[in-house]
N, C-alpha and C positions, 0 to 999 in steps of 0.2 A: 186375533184381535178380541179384548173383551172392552165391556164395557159395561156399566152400570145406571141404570134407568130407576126414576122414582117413582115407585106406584098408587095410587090413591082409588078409594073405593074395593079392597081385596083385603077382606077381614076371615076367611075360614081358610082350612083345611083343604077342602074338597075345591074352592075354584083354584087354589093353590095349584092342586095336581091338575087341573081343567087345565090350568093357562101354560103350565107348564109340557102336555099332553100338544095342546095346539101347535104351541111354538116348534116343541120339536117335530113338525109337518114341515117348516120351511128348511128346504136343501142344503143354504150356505150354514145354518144353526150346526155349531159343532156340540153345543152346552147349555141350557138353563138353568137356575137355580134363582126360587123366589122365597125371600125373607120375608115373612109374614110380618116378623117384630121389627125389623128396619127398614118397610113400608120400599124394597130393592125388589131390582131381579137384574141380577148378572148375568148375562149373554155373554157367550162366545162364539165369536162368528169367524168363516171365513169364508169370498169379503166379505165388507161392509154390508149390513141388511139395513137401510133404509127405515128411518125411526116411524115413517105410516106404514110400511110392511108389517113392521112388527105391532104397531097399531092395529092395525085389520084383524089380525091375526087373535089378539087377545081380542077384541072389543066384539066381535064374532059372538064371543062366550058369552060376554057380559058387560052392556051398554051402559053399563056405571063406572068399568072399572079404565083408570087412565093412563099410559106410563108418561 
């Protein structure tokens, strides 16, 4: 299952690989990828991971950034 989340507040490089790093800590995560320039991060999960999991999860990092 994937799916696509909009992300606001995640302007470099570095939380890039940060949030990308975290996310892949959660078990059902098969995949992340975050587009810096189309302000996304595509998930691939299986199941479903719960859109505040995955909240927790980045916002851990960086209390600015929001999917």
């Amino acid at each position: 299952m994937e799916h696509t989340y909009q992300l606001s507040g995640m302007t470099c490089k570095s939380y890039k690989a940060s949030a990308e790093e975290s996310l892949s800590n959660l078990e059902q995560l098969k995949a992340a990828s975050i587009d810096l320039e189309a302000y996304a991060a595509t998930i691939t999960m299986t199941p479903h991971i719960e859109l505040d999991t995955l909240q927790k999860a980045v916002i851990l990092l960086f209390k600015t950034v929001s999917l």
